[in-house]
C-alpha positions as CSV (number, residue, x, y, z in Angstrom):
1,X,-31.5,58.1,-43.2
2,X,-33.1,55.3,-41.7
3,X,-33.1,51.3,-42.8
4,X,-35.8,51.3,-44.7
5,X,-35.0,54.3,-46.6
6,X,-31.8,52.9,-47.4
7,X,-33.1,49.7,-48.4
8,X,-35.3,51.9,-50.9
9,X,-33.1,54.1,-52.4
10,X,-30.6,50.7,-53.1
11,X,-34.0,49.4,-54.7
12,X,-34.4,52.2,-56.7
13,X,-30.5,52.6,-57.8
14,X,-30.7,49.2,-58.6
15,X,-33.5,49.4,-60.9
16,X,-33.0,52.6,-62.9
17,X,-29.3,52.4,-62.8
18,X,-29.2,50.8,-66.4
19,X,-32.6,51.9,-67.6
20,X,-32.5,54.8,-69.7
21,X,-34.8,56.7,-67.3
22,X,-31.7,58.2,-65.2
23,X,-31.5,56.9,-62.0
24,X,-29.8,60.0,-60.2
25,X,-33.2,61.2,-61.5
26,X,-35.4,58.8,-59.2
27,X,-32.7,58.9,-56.2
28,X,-33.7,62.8,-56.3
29,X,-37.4,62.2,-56.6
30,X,-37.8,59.7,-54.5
31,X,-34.7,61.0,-51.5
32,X,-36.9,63.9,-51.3
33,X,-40.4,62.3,-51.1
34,X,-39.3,60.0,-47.7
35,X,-37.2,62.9,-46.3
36,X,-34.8,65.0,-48.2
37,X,-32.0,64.4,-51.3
38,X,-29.6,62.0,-49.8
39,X,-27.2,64.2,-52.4
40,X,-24.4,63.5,-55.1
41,X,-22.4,61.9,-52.9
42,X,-24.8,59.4,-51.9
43,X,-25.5,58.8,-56.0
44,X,-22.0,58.2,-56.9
45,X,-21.4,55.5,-54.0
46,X,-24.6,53.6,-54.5
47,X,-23.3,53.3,-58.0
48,X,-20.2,51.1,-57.0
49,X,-22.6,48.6,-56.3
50,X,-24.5,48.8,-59.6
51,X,-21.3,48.9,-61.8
52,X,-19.5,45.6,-59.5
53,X,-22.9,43.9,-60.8
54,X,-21.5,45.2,-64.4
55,X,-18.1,44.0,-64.0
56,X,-19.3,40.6,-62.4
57,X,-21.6,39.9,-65.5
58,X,-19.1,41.2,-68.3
59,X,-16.3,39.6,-66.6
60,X,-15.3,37.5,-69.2
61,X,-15.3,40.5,-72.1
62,X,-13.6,43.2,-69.4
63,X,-10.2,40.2,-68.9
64,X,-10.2,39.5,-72.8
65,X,-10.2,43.5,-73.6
66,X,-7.9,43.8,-70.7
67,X,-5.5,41.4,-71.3
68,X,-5.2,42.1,-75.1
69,X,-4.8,45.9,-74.8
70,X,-2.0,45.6,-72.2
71,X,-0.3,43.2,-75.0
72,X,-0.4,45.7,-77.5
73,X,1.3,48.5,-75.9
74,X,5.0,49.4,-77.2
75,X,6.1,49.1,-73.2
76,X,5.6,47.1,-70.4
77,X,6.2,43.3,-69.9
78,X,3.9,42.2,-73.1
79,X,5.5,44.7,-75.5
80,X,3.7,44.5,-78.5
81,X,2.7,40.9,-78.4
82,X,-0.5,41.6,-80.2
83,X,-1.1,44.5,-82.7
84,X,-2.4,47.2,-82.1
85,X,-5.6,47.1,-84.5
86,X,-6.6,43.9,-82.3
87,X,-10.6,44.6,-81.8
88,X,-10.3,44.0,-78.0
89,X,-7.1,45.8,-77.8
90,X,-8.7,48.7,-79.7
91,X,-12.1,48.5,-77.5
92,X,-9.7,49.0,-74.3
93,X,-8.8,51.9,-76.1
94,X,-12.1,53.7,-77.2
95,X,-13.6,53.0,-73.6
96,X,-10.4,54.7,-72.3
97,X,-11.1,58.1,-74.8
98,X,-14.3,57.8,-74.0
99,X,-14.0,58.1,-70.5
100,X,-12.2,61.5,-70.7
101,X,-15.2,64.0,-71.4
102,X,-17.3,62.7,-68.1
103,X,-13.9,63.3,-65.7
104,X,-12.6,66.7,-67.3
105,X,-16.4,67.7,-67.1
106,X,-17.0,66.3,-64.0
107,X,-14.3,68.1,-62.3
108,X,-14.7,71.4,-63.9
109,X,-18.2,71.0,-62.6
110,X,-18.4,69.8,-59.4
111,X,-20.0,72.5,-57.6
112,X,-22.4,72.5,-60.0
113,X,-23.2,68.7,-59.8
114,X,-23.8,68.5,-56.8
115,X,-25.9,71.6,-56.2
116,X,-27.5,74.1,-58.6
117,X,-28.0,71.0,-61.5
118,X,-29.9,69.2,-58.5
119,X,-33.2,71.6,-59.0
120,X,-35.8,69.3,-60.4
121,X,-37.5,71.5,-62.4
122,X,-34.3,71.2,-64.7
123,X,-34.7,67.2,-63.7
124,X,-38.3,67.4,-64.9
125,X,-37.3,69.3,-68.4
126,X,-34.1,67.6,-69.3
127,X,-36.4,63.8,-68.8
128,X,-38.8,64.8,-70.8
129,X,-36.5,66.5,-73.8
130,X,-34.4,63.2,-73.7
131,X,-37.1,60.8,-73.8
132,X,-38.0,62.6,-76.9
133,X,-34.8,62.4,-78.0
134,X,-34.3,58.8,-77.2
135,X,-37.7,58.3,-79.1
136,X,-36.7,59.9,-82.2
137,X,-33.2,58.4,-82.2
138,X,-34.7,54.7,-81.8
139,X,-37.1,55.2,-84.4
140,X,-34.7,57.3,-87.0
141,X,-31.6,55.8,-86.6
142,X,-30.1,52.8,-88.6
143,X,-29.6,50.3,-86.1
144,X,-27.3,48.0,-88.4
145,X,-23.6,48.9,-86.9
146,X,-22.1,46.3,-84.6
147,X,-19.2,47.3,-81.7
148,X,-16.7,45.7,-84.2
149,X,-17.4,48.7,-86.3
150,X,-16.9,51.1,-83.7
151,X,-14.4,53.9,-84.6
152,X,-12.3,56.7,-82.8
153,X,-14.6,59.7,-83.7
154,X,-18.0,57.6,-82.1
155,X,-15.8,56.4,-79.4
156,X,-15.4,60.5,-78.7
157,X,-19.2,60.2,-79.3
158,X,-20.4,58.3,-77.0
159,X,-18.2,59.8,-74.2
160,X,-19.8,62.9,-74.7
161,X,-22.8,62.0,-74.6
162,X,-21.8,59.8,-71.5
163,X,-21.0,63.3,-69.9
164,X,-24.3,65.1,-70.1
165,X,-25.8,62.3,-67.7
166,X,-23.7,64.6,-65.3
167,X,-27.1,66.4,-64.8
168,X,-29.2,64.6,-63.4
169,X,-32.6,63.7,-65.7
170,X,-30.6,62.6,-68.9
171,X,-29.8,59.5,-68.0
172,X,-25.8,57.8,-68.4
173,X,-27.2,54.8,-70.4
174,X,-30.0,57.4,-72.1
175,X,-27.2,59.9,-73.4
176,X,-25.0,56.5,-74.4
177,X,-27.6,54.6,-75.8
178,X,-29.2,57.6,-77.6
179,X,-25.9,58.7,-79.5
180,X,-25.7,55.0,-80.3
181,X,-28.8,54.5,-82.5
182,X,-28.3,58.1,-83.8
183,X,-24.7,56.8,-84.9
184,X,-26.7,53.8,-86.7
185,X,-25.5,51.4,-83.8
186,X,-28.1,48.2,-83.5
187,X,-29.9,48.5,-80.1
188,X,-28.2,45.4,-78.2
189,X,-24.5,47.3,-79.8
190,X,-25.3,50.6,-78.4
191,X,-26.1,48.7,-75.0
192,X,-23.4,46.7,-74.4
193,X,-21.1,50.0,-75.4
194,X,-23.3,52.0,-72.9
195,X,-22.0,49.2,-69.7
196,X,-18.5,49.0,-70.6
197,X,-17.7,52.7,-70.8
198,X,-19.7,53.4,-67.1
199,X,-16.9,51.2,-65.6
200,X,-14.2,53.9,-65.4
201,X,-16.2,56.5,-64.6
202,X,-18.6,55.1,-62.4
203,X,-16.4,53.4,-60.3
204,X,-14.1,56.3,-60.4
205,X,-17.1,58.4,-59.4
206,X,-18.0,56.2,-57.1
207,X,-14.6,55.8,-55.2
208,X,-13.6,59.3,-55.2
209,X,-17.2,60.4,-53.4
210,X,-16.3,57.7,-50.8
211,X,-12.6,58.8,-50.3
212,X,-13.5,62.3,-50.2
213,X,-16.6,62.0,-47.5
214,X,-14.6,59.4,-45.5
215,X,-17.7,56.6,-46.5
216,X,-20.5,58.5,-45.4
217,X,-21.8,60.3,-48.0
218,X,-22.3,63.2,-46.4
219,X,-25.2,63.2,-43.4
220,X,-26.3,59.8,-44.3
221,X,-24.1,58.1,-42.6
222,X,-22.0,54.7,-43.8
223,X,-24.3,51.6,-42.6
224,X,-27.5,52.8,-44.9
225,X,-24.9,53.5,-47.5
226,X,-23.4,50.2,-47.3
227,X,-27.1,48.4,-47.3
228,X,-28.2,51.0,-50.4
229,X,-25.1,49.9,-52.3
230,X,-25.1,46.2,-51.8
231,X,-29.2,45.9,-52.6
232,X,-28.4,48.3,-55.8
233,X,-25.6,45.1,-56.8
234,X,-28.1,42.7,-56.2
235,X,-31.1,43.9,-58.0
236,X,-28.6,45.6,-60.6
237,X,-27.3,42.6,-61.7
238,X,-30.6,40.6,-62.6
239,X,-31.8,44.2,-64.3
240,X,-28.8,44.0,-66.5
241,X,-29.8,40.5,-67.5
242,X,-33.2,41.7,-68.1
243,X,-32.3,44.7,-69.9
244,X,-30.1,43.1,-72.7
245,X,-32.5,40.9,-73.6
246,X,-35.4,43.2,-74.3
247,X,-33.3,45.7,-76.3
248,X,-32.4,42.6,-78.5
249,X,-36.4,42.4,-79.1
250,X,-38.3,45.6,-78.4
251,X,-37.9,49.4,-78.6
252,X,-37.5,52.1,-76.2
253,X,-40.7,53.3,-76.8
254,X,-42.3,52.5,-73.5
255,X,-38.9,54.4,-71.8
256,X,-40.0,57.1,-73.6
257,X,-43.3,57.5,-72.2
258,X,-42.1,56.3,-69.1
259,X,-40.3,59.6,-69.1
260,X,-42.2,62.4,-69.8
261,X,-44.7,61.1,-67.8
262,X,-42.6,61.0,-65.2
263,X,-41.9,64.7,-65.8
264,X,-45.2,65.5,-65.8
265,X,-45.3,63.9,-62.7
266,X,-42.5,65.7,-60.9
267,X,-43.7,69.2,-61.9
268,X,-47.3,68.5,-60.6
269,X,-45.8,67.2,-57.2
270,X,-43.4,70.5,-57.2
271,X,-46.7,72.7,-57.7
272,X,-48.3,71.1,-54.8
273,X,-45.0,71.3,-52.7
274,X,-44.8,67.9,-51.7
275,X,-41.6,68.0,-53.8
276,X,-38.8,70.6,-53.3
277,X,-37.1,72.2,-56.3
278,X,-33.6,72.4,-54.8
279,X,-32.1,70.6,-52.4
280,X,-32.0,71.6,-48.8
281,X,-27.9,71.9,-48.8
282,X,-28.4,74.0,-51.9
């Protein structure tokens, strides 16, 4: 992978990382039109820098839920200083639950992952079917629960629907965000849930891909990984600004479209074989 194509793909993480258009997705598409997928591994490490832009902007909420969980527990040198129906102390909880489906499903998977659920003629279907989805959910669903009114069973929810942006297309803020205004969850609610459960996983993700290819991600080596990850921080964190305060105004329409014609897109590049279905290490 040369500079440039680093400096691209961090562009691209950066920008679709919180965007319910799935930026695995565009890492895929866009890998493979400059050379070839730069592969799971590459994904999952670029996303440190995207979720460090997350915990740098919600650093304030992560230290209050933080704090006030670890001072509700019956152990430990805060012993049940706060109770345990505390709102942040019960938010550190739901975003632990609901970061269980995405790991057990993640490791079950793996193979999988980073293989066989690479073809993008699944990409292309599963982005189209989603943005439908998305569509229907947005304009259907209630939109009048806050986070304070989050309970156990949506916590299990939303962490399921966390773990079908496992393949990539769906989208990790899509699934989230989707199960969210289905759930009656107001738009802004749904988002703000969506960022604070990709924390564990992410960076877990994230750090587990670099452990276990030594920070290279594979064949692309650990300089263009460095430069994709800190441009995907930089740009992530102004698109999270952004992001938040359009949900608070507009609907996802336009991500919907943005979606299946992106799809449409994909499958008409596949038929003319400038785009190849499966990865090369597939």
């Amino acid at each position: 992978m040369t500079w440039i194509e680093a400096l691209v793909l961090g562009l691209v993480q950066g920008l679709t990382e919180f965007l319910p258009i799935s930026s695995s997705a565009h890492l895929r598409i866009v890998g493979d039109l400059m050379s070839s997928d730069p592969g799971a591994a590459f994904t999952a490490i670029t996303q440190i820098g995207t979720e460090t832009a997350v915990v740098l902007y919600f650093r304030r909420d992560i230290a209050r839920i933080v704090a006030h969980w670890a001072k509700s527990l019956p152990v430990g040198p805060w012993k049940k200083q706060l109770p345990s129906s505390d709102p942040d102390a019960r938010m550190g909880w739901f975003v632990i639950c609901g970061s269980i489906p995405i790991v057990v499903l993640g490791l079950l998977f793996q193979d999988a992952i980073e293989h066989a659920l690479r073809n993008l003629y699944l990409t292309a279907t599963v982005l189209a079917v989603f943005g439908v989805i998305l569509g229907i959910a947005d304009v259907r669903g209630a939109k009048t629960r806050t986070l304070d009114r989050l309970t156990w069973k949506h916590a299990w929810l939303y962490g399921l629907a966390q773990s079908l942006a496992l393949v990539p297309g769906v989208s990790r803020s899509g699934g989230t965000i989707t199960a969210g205004l289905l759930m009656g969850y107001t738009r802004e609610a749904a988002a703000r849930y969506s960022f604070l459960l990709a924390i564990p996983a992410v960076l877990g993700s994230g750090f587990y891909q670099l452990i276990k290819s030594g920070g290279t991600a594979g064949e692309v080596g650990f300089w263009p990984t460095l430069l994709a990850t800190i441009v995907a921080f930089g740009v992530g964190y102004v698109v999270i600004i952004a992001f938040l305060k359009i949900v608070s105004t507009y609907s996802y329409r336009p991500f919907v479209y943005y979606r299946i014609g992106l799809a449409v897109v994909v499958v008409l590049l596949l038929l003319a074989g400038a785009l190849t279905a499966m990865p090369a290490s597939g």
